[in-house]
C-alpha positions in Angstrom: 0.0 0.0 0.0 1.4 3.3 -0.8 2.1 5.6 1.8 1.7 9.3 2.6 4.8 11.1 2.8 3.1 13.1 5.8 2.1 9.8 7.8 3.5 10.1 10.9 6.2 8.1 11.9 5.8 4.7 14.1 7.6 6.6 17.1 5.6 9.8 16.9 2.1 7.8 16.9 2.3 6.3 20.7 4.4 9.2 22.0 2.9 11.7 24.6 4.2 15.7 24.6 3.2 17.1 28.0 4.1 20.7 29.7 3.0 23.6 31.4 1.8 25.7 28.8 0.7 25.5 24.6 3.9 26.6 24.3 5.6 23.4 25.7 3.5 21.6 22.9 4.7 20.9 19.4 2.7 23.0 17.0 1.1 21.2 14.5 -1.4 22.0 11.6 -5.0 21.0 12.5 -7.6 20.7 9.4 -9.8 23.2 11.0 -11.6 23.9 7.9 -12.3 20.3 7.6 -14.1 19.6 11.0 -17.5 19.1 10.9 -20.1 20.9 12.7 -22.5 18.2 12.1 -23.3 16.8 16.5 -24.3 12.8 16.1 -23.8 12.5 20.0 -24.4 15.1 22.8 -24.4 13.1 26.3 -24.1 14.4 29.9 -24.3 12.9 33.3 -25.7 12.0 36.3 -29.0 12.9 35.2 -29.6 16.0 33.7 -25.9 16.5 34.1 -24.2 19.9 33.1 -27.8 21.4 31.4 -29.1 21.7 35.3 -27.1 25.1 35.1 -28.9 26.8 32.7 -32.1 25.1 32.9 -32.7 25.9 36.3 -32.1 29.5 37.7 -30.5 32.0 35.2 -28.2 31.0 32.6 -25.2 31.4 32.7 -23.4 33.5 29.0 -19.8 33.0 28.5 -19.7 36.5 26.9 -22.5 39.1 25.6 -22.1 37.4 22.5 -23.1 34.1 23.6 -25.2 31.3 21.8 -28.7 32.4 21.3 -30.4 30.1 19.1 -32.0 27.8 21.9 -29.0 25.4 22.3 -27.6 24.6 25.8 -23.8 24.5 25.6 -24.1 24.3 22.0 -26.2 21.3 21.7 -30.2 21.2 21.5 -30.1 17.9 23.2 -27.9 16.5 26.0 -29.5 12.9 26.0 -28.0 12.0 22.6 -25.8 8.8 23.0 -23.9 6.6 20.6 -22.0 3.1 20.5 -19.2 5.8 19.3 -19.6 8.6 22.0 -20.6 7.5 25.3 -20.2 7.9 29.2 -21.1 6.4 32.7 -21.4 8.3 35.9 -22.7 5.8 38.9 -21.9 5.9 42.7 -19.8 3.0 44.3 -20.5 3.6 47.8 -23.0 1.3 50.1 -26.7 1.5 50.1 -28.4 1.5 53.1 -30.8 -1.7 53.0 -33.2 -0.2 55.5 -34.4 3.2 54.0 -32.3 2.5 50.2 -30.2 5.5 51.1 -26.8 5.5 49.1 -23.8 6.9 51.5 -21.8 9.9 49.3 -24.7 11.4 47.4 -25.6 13.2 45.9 -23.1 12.0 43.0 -20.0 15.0 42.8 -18.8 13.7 39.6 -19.9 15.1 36.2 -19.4 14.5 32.6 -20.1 15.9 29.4 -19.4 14.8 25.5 -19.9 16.5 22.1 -18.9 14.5 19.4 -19.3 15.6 15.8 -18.5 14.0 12.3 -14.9 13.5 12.8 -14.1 15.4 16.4 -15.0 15.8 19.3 -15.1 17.4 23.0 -14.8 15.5 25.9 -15.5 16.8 29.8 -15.3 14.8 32.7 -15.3 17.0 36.2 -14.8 15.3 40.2 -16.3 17.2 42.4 -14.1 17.5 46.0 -15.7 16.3 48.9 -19.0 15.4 49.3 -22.1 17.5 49.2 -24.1 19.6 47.1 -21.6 22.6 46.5 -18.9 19.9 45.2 -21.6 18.5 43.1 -22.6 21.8 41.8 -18.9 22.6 41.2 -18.6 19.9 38.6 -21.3 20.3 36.9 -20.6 24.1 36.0 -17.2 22.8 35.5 -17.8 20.9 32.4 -21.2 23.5 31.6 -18.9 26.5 31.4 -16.1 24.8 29.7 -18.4 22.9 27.1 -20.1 25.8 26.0 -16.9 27.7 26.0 -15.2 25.6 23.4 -18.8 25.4 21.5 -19.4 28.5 21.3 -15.4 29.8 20.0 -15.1 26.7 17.6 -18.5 26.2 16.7 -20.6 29.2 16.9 -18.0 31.7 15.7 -16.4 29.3 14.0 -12.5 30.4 15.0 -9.7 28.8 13.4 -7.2 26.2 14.9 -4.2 27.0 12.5 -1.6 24.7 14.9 -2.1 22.1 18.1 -0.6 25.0 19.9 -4.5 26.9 19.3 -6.0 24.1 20.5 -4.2 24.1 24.0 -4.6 28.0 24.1 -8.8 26.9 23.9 -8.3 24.6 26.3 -7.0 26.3 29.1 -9.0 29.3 28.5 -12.0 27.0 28.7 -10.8 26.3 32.6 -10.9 30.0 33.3 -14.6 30.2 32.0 -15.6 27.0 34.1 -14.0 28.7 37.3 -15.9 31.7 36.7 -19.0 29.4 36.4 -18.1 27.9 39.5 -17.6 30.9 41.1 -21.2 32.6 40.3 -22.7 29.8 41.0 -21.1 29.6 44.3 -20.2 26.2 44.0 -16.8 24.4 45.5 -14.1 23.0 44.7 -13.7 20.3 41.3 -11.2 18.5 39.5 -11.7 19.2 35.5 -9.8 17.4 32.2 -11.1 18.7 28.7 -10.2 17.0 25.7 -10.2 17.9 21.8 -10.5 15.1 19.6 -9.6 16.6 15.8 -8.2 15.5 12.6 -4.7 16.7 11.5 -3.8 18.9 8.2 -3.1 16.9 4.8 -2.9 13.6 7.0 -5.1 10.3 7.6 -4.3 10.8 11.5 -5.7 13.0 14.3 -4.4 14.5 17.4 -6.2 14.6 20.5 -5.1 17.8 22.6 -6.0 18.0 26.9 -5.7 20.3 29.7 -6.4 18.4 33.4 -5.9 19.8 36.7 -6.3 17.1 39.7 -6.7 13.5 39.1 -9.0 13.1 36.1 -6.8 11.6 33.6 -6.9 10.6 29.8 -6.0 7.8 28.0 -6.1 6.4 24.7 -7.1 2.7 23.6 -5.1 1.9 20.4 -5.8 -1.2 18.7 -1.8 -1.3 17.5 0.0 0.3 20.2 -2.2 -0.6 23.4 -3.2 1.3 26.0 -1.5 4.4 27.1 -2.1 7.9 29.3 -2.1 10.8 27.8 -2.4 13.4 30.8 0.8 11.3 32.4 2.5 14.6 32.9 0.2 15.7 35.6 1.3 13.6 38.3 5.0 12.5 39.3 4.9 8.4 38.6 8.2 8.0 40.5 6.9 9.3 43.5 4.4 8.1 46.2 0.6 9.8 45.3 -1.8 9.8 47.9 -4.9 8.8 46.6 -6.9 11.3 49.2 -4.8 14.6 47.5 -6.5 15.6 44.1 -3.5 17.6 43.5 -5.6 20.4 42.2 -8.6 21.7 41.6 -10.2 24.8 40.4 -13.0 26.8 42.1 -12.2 28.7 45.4 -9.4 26.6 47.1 -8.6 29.9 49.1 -11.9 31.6 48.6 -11.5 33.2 45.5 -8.5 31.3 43.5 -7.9 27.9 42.3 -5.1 25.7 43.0 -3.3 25.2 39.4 -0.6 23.3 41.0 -0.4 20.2 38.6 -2.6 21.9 35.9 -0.7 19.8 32.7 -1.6 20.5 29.0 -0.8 17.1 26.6 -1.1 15.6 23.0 -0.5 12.9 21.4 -1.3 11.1 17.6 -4.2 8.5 17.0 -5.8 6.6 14.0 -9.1 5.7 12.8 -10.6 3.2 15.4 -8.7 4.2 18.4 -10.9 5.1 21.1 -10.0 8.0 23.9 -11.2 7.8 27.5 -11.5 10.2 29.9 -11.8 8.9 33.8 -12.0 10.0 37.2 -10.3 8.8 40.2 -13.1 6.7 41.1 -12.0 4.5 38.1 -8.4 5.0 37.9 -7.7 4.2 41.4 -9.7 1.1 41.1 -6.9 -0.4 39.0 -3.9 0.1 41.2 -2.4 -2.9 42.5 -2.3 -1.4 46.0 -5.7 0.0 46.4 -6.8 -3.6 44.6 -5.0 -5.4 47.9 -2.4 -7.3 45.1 0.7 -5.7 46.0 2.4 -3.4 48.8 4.0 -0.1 48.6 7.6 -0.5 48.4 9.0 0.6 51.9 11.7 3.3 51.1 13.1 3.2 54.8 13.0 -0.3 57.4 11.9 0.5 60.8 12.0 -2.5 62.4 9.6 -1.3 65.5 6.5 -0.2 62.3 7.4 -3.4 60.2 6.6 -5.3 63.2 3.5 -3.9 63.9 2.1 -3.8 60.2 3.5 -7.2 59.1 3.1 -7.6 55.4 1.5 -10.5 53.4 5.0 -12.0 51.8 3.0 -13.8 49.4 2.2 -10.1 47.7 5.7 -8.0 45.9 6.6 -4.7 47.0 6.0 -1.9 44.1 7.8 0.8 43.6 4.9 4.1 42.4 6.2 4.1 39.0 5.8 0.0 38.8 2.1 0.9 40.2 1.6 2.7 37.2 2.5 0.7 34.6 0.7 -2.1 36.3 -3.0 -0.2 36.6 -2.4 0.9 32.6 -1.9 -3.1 31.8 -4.6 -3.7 34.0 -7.1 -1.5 32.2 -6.1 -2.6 28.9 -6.3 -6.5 30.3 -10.4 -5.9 30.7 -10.9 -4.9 27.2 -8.8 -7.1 25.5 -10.9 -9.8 27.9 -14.1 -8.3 26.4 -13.1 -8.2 22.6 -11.7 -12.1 23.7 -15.4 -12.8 24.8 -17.4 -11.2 21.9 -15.0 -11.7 19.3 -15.5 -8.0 18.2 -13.8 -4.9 18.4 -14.7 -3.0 21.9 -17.1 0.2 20.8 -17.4 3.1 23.1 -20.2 2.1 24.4 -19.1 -1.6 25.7 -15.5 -0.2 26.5 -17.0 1.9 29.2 -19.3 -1.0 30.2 -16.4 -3.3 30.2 -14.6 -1.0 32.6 -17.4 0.2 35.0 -18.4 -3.8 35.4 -15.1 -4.8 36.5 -14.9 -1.5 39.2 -18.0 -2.6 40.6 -17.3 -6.7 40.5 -13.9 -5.7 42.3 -15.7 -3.3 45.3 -18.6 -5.5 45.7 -17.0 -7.2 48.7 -16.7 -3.4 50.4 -20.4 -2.4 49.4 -21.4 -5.9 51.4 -19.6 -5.4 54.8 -21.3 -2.0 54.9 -24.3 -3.6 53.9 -25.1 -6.0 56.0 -28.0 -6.2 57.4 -27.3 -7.0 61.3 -25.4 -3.2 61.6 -28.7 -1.8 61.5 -30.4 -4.0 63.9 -31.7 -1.4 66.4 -30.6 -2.6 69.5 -28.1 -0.8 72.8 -24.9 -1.3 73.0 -22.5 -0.5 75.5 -19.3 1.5 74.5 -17.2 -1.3 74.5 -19.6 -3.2 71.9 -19.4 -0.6 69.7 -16.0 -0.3 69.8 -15.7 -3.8 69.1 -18.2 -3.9 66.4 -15.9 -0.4 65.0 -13.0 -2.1 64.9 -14.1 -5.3 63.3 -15.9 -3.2 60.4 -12.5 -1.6 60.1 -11.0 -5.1 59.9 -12.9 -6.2 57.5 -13.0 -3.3 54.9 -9.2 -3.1 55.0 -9.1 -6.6 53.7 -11.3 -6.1 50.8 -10.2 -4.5 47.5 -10.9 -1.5 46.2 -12.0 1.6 46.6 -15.3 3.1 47.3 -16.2 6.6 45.5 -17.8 8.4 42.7 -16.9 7.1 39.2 -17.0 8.2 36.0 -16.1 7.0 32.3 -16.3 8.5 28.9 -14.9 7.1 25.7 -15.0 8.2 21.7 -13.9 6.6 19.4 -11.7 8.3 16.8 -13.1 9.0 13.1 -15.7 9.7 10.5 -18.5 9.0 11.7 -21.0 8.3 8.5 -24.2 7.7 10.1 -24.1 3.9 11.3 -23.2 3.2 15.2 -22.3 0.1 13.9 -20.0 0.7 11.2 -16.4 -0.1 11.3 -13.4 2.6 11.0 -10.6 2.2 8.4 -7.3 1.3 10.2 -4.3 1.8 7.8 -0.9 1.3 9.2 2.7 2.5 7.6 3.5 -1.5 7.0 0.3 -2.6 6.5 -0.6 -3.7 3.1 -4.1 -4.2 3.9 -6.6 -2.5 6.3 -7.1 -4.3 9.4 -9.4 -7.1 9.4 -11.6 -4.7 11.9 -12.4 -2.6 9.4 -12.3 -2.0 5.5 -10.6 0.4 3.4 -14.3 2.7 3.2 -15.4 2.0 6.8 -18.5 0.7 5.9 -19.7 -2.2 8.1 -21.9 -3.5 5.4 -19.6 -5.7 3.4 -18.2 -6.7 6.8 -20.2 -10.6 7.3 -18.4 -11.5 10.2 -19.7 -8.3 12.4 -22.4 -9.0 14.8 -23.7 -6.3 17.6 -23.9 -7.2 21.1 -25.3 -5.8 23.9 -22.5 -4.4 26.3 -22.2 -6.2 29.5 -24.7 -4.0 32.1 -23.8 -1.0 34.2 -25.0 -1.4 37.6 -28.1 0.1 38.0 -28.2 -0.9 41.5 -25.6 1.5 42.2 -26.6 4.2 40.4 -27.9 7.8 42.3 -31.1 8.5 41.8 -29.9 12.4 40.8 
């Protein structure tokens, strides 16, 4: 197969460029005259999801010129969801069994997607905390930031000349959504926006992301595997604590955010590659540590603490940047377990599915010691009985696996979309002389015999808020 001279080379497809600033990214050229206006999936969650900010109380313009033909955010519809574009937002937490009551709500996390003919805009906010001000916080997040980017590269239609315009967008979208936050009086929220667009005179795209905190992006590449994109925003060689965000935008000291670890990244996809955008609650739920598999390595041996806290020798000592590597193989384990099962390629759709199923399977035995029904017995007990009862629910729950918080998914996959959720994307490689047997050289599913749709494997509804 002849190649084009522009293809990008195997090295530059899987690498990751990540800095401070636009200017710390390579610049460049984005077809910005080729990207469609045309919206085949506008989605948002929990519930009504970022269009509660404008739909209820006054809205919100992101200048006097704002959108005003009807749209919210630049979409008539936040409801629309493909096998392409979609996202998951559920609680993990315990349910009360007596009055159905689910501990952490209402849900803090927040997510929004806009995904056009061939790109796309993807949102996904974590509220800090618990309550409804960190709930309120994300959801303005991703609001002001969505219709932000709308409305500049949309609406007024401005041109992206390099990669380095599309950072610039970016980050200015995170001033916009602290603003939000701060009208709306709302707290404090993690935030990672990504742009999904195709790249001048080139088959390829580029995806371009800001993130502040711990929502991260990754990319699902059906040659090169699964990789993170927003990697820069947190030190791998050093030990994280899962209970620091990092960073976070709204008022951290009443009035300014905390841009601490605020990263801006790109890297290079193909056709059929699918990008995912995550909060902790999904993340964290694949390190080996948090999952009770391995132990932090012990930088220091005190042999009065090692005593006290003996370890389970059966289990290796990681070191954080071992940790990390382990949770991306981990992640990309469960889909290639799913494509194994159904014989297909993973969609969207049934990647986020695939993911949220496993989350939930792995923190089932936390939800059930909190669950049971004999804690809420109601019956007096003396101090001592308590305490007793305390400690053996601590006992318990630091044996199971896991992590218990809000979690949220959102996946796109990467190219033209022509109208069919089930059609498949052309993947051409530099030594391929054929396209891959997932797709054919037009992308049309039709010719394809061998594909059959299945239903994704079920989110949980059981866990789900009721927001």
């Amino acid at each position: 197969m002849e190649q084009r001279s522009d293809s990008l080379t195997h090295k530059h497809r899987a690498e990751v460029w990540s800095g401070q600033s636009w200017e710390d990214i390579p610049a460049k050229k984005i077809a910005s005259c080729l990207m469609s206006p045309e919206i085949f999936a506008s989605y948002t969650g929990p519930g009504k999801g970022l269009s509660v900010i404008e739909t209820e109380g006054k809205a919100l313009p992101v200048s006097d010129d704002c959108l005003n033909n009807g749209d919210i955010a630049g979409a008539k519809s936040w409801n629309v969801k493909s096998r392409k574009a979609y996202g998951i937002c559920l609680s993990l937490y315990d349910q009360n069994p007596v009055n159905g009551k689910m501990s952490g709500d209402p849900i803090a996390d927040a997510f929004g997607l806009c995904a056009r003919r061939n790109n796309a805009i993807l949102i996904v906010a974590d509220g800090v905390n618990w309550g409804e001000k960190s709930q309120l916080a994300a959801r303005a997040a991703v609001y002001g930031s969505m219709k932000f980017l709308n409305q500049k590269l949309f609406s007024e239609k401005r041109q992206l000349e390099t990669t380095q315009d599309a950072i610039k967008y970016l980050r200015q979208s995170f001033d916009v959504a602290h603003k939000t936050i701060m009208d709306k009086e709302g707290g404090l929220t993690t935030l990672c926006v990504a742009l999904v667009c195709p790249l001048q005179e080139s088959s390829d795209y580029v995806i371009c992301t800001v993130n502040v905190g711990d929502s991260f992006a990754f990319v699902f590449s059906k040659r090169w595997g699964l990789r993170e994109i927003t990697v820069g925003s947190h030190d791998i060689q050093s030990e994280r604590n899962i209970r620091d965000a990092g960073g976070a935008i709204g008022p951290v000291d009443g009035t300014n955010p905390e841009l601490h670890n605020l990263t801006c990244s790109m890297t290079f996809v193909d056709a059929g590659d699918i990008v995912i955008l995550t909060t902790d609650g999904i993340s964290d739920n694949f390190d080996p540590v948090v999952t009770k598999l391995a132990h932090p390595a012990r930088r220091h041996s005190n042999p009065e603490t090692d005593s006290a806290r003996p370890l389970d020798l059966r289990k290796p000592e990681m070191e954080p940047h071992e940790r990390h590597q382990y949770s991306v193989k981990e992640m990309e384990r469960i889909i290639h377990e799913f494509e194994l099962l159904t014989e297909i390629p993973c969609s969207a759709q049934e990647l986020c599915g695939a993911i949220v199923q496993h989350v939930c399977m792995l923190t089932d035995p936390k939800r059930k010691v909190l669950e049971n029904p004999s804690l809420f017995i109601k019956r007096k007990l003396r101090s001592k009985e308590r305490k007793r009862r305390d400690s053996e629910i601590v006992e318990k729950m630091s044996k199971c696996p896991g992590k218990l918080d809000h979690a949220t998914i959102v996946a796109y996959e990467v190219g033209v979309y022509r109208g069919e959720d089930n059609e498949n994307y052309d993947y051409e490689y530099e030594d391929d002389d054929t396209a891959s047997s997932t797709g054919n050289k037009n992308g049309d599913s039709k010719n394809n015999d061998s594909f059959e749709y299945r239903t994704p494997p079920p989110s949980p509804t059981y866990y789900e808020s009721s927001v």
